[in-house]
N, C-alpha and C positions, 0 to 999 in steps of 0.2 A: 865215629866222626870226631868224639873228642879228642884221640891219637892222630889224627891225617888232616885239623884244621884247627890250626894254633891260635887262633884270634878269631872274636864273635865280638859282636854288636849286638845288642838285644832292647828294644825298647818294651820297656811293661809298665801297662796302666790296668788299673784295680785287680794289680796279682797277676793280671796275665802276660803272656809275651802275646804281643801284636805287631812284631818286625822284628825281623832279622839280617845280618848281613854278615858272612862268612868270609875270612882272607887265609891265603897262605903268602909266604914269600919267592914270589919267582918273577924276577927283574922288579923285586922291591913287594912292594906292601898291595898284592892283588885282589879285588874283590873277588869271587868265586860262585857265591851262591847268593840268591834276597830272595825274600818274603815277606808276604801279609800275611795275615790272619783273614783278610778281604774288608774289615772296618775300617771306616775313614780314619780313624785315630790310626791306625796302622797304615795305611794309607800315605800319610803327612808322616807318622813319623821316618818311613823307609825313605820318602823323599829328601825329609831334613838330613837325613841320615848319610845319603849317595851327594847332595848337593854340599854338605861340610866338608864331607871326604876327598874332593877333587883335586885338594890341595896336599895333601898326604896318601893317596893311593892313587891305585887306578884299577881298570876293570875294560871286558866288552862288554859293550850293551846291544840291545836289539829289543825290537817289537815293542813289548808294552811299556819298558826301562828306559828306551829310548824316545819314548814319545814322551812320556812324563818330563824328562828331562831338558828335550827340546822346548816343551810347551812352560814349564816352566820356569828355565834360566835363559834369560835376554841370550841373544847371537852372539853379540859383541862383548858378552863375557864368557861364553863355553866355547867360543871355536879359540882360545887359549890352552886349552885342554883335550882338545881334538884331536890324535894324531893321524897323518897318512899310513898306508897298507906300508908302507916300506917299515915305515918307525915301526910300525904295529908289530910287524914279522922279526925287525931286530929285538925291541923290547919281550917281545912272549917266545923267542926263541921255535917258534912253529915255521914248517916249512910249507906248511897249504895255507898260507895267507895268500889269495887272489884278488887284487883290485879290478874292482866293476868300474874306474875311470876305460873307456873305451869302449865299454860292453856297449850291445846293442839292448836297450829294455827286455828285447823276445827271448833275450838270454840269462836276464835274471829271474830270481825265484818272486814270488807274488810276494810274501813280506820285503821284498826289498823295493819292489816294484809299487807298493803302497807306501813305502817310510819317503821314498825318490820326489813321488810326486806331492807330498804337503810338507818335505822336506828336501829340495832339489841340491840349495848349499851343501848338502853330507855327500854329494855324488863321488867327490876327489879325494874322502875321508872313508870309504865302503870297503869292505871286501866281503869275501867270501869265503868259508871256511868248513869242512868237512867235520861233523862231531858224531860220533856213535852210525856213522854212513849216512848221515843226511846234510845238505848245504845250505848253512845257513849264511845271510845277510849278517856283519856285525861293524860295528863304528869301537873301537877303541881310545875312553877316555880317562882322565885323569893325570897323575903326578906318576910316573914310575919312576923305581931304581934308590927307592924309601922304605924300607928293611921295618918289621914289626919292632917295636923295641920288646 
């Protein structure tokens, strides 16, 4: 990992690492991978971590990354960071970015179908994306086309 992931994040309290967050550069300075250890000190710090970041990278999120996020950072300061399926597919350069604006709910997958309904705002911000043959729900946030120094 340390050859294929040029920049880490690591928060450690009493000697241990309890977060994580990995980047590479592709259309700038991407999140890639986060972790806990599952402690609330890890916890808070991967939050503090992703919510500093927004302004100097970016990342997709989904499921638990995305609800943290939501529940955490006011509307009216993260939908500045938000981008549409179109941005999403120009900046990560992916050709299966599919916007769920249009879908019918019976066509989405159940993690999107739960993010939709305590989050309906993210509906014009969704897509959908194919990883290792499965389709997931994702919202793409942050700062891209910001290089690691």
């Amino acid at each position: 990992m340390v050859k294929n992931i040029p920049f880490w994040k690591l928060a450690v309290k009493g000697g241990k690492v309890v977060a994580v967050v990995l980047y590479k550069d592709v259309g700038g300075r991407k999140f890639v991978a986060l972790g806990t250890n599952g402690s609330e000190a890890g916890k808070l710090s991967l939050f503090d971590m992703m919510k500093n970041e927004m302004t100097r990278s970016y990342g997709e999120v989904s499921k638990a990354a995305l609800g943290v996020m939501m529940k955490q950072v006011p509307w009216d300061i993260l939908k500045h960071y938000v981008k549409k399926p179109a941005e999403a597919k120009a900046i990560s350069g992916k050709e299966d970015v599919t916007p769920i604006q249009g879908m019918k709910d019976s066509e989405l997958p159940t993690d999107a179908k739960k993010t939709l309904e305590r989050y309906p705002q993210l509906r014009e911000y969704g897509y959908l994306r194919e990883i290792g043959g499965k389709t997931f729900f994702k919202i793409l946030m942050g700062t891209p086309n910001l290089k690691i120094r």
